[in-house]
C-alpha distance (Angstrom), angle and dihedral (degrees) to the residues before:
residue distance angle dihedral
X1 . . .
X2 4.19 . .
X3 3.84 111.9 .
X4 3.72 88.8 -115.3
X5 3.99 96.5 58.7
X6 3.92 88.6 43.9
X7 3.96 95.1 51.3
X8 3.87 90.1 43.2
X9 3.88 90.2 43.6
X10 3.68 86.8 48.8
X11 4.18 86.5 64.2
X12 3.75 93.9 50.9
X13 4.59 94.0 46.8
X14 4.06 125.1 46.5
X15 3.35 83.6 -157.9
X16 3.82 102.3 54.3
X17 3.77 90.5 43.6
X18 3.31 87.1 72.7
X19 3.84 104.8 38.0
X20 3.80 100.1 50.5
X21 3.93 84.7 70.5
X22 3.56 83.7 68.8
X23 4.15 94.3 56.1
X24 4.21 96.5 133.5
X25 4.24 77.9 -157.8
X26 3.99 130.5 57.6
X27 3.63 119.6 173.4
X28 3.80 115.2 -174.4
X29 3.90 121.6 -155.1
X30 3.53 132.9 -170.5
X31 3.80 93.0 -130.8
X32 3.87 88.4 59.5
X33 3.88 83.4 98.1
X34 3.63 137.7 52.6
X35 3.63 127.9 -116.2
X36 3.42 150.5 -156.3
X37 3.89 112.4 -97.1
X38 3.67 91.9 -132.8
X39 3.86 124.6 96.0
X40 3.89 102.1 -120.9
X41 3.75 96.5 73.6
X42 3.38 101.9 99.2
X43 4.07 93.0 112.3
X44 3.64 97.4 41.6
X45 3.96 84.1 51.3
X46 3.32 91.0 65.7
X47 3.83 110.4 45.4
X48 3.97 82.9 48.5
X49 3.38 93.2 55.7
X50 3.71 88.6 44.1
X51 3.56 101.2 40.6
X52 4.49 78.9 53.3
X53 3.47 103.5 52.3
X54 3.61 96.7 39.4
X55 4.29 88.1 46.7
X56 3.66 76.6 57.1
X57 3.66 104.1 51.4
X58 3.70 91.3 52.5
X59 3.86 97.1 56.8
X60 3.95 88.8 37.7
X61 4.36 117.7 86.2
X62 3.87 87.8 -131.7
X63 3.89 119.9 -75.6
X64 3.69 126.2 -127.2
X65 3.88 102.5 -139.2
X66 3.54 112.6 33.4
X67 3.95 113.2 -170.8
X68 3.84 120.3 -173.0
X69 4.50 107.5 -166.6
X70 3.82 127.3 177.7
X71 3.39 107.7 -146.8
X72 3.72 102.0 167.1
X73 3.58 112.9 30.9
X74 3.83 137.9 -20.0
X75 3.48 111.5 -47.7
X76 3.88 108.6 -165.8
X77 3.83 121.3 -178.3
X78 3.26 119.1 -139.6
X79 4.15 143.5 152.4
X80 4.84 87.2 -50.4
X81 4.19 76.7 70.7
X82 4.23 95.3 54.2
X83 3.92 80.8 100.3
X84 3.39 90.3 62.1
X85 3.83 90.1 50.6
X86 3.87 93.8 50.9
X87 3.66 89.8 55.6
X88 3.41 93.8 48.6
X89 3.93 81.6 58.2
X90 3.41 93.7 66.7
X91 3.41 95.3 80.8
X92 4.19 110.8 -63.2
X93 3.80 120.9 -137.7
X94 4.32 90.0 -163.0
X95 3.52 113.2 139.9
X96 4.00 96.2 159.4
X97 3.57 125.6 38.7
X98 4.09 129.0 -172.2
X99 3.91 141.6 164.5
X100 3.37 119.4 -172.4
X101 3.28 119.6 -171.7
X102 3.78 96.8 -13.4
X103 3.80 125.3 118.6
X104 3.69 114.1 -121.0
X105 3.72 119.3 -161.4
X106 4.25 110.0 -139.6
X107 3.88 92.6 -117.5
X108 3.81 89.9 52.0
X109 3.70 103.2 48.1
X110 3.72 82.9 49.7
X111 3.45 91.1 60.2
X112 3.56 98.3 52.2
X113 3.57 105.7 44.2
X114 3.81 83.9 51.8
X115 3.86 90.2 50.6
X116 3.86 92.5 57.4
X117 3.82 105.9 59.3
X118 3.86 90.7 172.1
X119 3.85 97.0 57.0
X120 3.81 117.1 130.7
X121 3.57 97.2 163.3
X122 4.05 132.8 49.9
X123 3.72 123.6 172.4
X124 4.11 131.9 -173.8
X125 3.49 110.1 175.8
X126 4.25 100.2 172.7
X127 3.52 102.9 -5.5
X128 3.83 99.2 103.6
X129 3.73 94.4 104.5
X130 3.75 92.5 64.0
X131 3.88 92.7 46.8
X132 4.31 103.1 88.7
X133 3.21 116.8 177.9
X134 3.72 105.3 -170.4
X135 4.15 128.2 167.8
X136 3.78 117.0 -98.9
X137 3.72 138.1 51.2
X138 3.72 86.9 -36.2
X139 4.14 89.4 58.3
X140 3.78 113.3 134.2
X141 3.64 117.6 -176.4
X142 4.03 145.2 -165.6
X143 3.44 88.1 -111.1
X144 3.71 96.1 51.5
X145 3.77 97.3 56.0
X146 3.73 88.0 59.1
X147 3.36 85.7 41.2
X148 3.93 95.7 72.5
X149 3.61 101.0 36.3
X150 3.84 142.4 33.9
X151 3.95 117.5 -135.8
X152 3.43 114.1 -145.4
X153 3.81 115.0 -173.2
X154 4.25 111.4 -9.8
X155 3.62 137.1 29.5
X156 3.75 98.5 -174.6
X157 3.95 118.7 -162.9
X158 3.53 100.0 -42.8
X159 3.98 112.6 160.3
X160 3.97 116.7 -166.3
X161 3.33 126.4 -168.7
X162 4.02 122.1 -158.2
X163 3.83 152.8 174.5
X164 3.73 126.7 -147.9
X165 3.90 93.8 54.0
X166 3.73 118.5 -111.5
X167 4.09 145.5 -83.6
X168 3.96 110.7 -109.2
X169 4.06 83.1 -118.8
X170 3.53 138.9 25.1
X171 4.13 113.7 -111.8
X172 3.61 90.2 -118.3
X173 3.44 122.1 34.6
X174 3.85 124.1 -129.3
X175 3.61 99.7 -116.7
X176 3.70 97.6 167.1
X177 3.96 94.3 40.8
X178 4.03 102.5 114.5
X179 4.17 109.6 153.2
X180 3.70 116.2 37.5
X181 3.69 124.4 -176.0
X182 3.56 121.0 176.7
X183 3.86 141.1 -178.1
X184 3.75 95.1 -127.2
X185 3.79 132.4 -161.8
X186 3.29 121.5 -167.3
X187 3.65 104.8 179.5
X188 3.89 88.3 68.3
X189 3.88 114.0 82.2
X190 4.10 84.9 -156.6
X191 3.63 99.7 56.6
X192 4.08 95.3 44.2
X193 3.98 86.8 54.7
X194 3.43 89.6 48.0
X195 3.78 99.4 50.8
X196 3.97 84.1 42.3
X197 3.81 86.7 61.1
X198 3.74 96.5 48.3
X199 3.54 96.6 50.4
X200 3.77 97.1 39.9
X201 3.76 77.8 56.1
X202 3.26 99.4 51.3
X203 3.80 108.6 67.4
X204 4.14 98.4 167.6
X205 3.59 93.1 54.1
X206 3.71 111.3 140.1
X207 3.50 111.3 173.2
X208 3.76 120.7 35.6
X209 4.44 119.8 -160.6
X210 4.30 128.9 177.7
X211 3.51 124.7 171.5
X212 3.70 99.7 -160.7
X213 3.82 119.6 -131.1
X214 3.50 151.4 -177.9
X215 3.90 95.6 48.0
X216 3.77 93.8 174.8
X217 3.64 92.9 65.9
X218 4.73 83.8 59.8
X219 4.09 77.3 112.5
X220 3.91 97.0 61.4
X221 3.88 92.4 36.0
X222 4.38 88.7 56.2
X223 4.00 80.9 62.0
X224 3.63 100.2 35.0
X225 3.75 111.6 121.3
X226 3.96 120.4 -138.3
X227 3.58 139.9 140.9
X228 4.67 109.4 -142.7
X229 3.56 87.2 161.6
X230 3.94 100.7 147.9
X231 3.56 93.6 -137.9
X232 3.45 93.3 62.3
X233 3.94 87.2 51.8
X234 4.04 99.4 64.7
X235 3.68 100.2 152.4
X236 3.67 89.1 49.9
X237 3.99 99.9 117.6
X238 3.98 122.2 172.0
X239 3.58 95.7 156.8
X240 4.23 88.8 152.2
X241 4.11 95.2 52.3
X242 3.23 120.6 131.0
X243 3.46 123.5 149.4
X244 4.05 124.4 26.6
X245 3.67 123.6 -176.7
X246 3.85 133.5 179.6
X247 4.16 136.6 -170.2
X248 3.75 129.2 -151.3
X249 3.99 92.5 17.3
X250 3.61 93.8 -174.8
X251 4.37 85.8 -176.3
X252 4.01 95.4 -124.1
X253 3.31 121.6 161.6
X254 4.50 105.2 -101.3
X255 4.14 83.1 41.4
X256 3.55 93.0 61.2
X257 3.53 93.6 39.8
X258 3.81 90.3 50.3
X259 3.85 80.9 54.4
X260 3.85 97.4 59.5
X261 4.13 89.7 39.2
X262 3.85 86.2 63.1
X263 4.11 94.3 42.6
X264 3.91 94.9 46.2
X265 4.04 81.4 54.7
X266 3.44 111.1 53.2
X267 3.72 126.3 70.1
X268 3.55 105.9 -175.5
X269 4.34 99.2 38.8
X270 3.27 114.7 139.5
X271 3.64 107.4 171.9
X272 3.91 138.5 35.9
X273 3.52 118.8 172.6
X274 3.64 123.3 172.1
X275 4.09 121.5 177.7
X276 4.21 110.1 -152.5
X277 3.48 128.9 -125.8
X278 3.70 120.7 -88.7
X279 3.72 89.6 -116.2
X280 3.95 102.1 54.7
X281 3.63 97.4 102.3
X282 3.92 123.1 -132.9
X283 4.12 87.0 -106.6
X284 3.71 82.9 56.2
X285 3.86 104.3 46.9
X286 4.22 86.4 49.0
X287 3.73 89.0 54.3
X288 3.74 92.2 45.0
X289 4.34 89.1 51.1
X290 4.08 94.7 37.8
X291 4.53 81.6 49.8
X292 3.81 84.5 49.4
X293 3.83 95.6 46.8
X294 3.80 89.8 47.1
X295 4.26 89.9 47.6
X296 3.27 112.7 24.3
X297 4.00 113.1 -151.4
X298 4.23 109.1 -105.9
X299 3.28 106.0 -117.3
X300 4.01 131.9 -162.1
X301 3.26 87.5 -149.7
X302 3.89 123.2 57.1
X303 4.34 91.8 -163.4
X304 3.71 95.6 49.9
X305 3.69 113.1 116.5
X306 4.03 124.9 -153.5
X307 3.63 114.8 -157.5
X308 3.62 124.0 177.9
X309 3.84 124.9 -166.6
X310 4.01 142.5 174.1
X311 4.13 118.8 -99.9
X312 3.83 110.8 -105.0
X313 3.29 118.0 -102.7
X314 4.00 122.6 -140.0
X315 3.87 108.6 -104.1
C-alpha cells in the first residue's frame, strides 16, 4: 500500500492507526505532496518533502527497509533532510537502504550509511549523477563508503565515481559480500580499478552482474591503456563463483579481457552468459565466435560454460 493511502487509512480505522507503525517497509516519494503549479518550487519541494517524511518517522516505531524514489522530478537531498539524519541517530533499525532516482550529495550518503549500523543492503539505481567525488576536504572515496558500513548479503547496482585512484584491496575485506551487480564502465580507468578492488576484496563472491554503460565513450576505451593479465592478479581468489553475467557486451578489447581475468580465476564457474549490445552487428558477433573457436578463453574451471546471445528485440 503507498505511504499516503496507509496514513490517510490510518484516520478512517483505530485499529490501523496503530498497525501502520509497524510497516517493516517505507518508501518515500516526491509526489507524496502537493505543489504549487508554478515552476519556482523547487525549494519549497524539498522542505515539504522533508518536513513529510521526517513527520513520518517520528510517529513510525522504526522501519526495516527504508526506500526514498523520485518519481516526478529530481529529488536531491541535501542539508532540509539533517532531521532525518538526527533521527536516524537515535538509534536506527535500517537494514536495507535504496535511492532511486534521487541525487545524493557525498557528505549525505555518508551520513546515512553511518546512521544505520545494521544495514546489509544499499541500493542506487540512478542516482550516480548526484554522487561527486571531487579532491579536497570534500573528497569521498570507494574506500570510505565501506568504510562506514558493513554489507552483509547484496550490493545492488551501485556505481561510484572517485578521485585519488584506489588501494589494490579494501582494508577490510567483505566477508559477507556474496551477489554483486554493478553498473560498470569500462571506458573509465577509475571505475575498472575500483570494481577490481571490490572484487579482489570480495573472496566469497558467488555470483558476479555488470550492466555496461557509457557506450559513447567505446572511442576512448579502444585507446585506453590497461594491463588484466591474470598473472599479474595473484591474490585474485573467487574460489565460490559460479555464475557471471554481463549486458550491452559491446566485444572491445579490455571487456573481453576482463572476461578471461574472471574465467582464469574461478575454479568452480559454471556459467557465463553475456547478452551483446544492440549495435554489434551480425558480421561482428560471427567474428567474435569464429576468434573464440580459434582461442579458446583459459578457464579455471574446466565445467564452466560461456554462452553468448543477441538482446531481444520488442515484437
Amino acid at each position: 500500500m503507498p505511504l499516503r493511502d496507509a496514513l490517510r487509512t490510518s484516520v478512517l480505522s483505530k485499529k490501523w492507526r496503530y498497525t501502520w507503525r509497524s510497516m517493516p517497509k517505507l518508501t518515500f516519494t516526491d509526489d507524496m505532496v502537493k505543489l504549487p503549479s508554478n515552476q519556482c518550487c523547487g525549494q519549497l519541494m524539498k522542505y515539504k518533502v522533508a518536513y513529510a517524511i521526517f513527520h513520518v518517522l517520528l510517529l513510525h516505531n522504526g522501519p526495516i527497509i527504508l526506500e526514498f524514489r523520485s518519481l516526478v522530478g529530481h529529488l536531491r537531498l541535501d542539508s532540509e533532510f539533517a532531521p532525518i539524519i538526527s533521527y536516524l541517530e537515535r538509534g536506527s533499525k535500517v537494514k536495507r537502504l535504496t535511492f532511486f532516482r534521487v541525487k545524493v550529495p557525498p557528505q549525505m550518503l555518508q551520513q546515512f550509511l553511518s546512521k544505520c549500523p545494521l544495514l546489509e543492503y544499499l541500493c542506487l539505481i540512478g542516482s550516480q549523477n548526484g554522487l561527486d567525488f571531487v579532491a579536497g576536504e570534500t573528497k569521498f572515496t570507494f574506500v570510505d563508503l565501506f568504510s562506514v558500513c558493513a554489507f552483509d548479503s547484496d550490493f545492488g547496482y551501485l556505481k561510484v565515481l572517485h578521485e585519488g585512484g584506489m588501494p589494490h584491496k579494501l582494508p577490510d575485506s567483505l566477508v559477507h559480500l556474496k551477489y554483486l551487480f554493478l553498473d560498470v564502465c569500462m571506458a573509465e580507468k577509475n571505475e575498472i580499478s575500483a570494481l577490481l578492488c571490490m572484487i579482489m576484496s570480495s573472496s566469497l563472491l558467488e555470483k558476479i552482474g555488470f550492466l555496461m554503460c557509457d557506450n559513447e565513450k567505446l572511442d576512448h576505451l579502444e585507446t585506453l591503456e590497461m594491463n588484466l593479465d591474470p598473472q599479474d592478479y595473484p591474490d585474485m581468489k573467487l574460489d565460490h563463483l559460479v555464475s557471471l553475467w554481463i549486458e550491452d557486451f559491446s566485444n572491445l578489447r579490455l571487456e573481453m579481457e576482463f572476461v578471461k581475468l574472471i574465467m582464469a580465476k574461478s575454479p568452480v564457474l559454471k556459467k557465463v552468459r553475456i547478452v551483446l549490445d544492440g549495435n554489434v552487428s551480425v558480421d561482428e558477433e560471427l567474428e567474435m565466435l569464429r576468434d573464440l573457436v580459434l582461442h579458446p578463453i583459459p578457464r579455471a574451471s574446466p565445467s564452466a560454460k560461456l554462452a553468448i546471445v543477441r538482446p531481444k528485440t520488442s515484437s
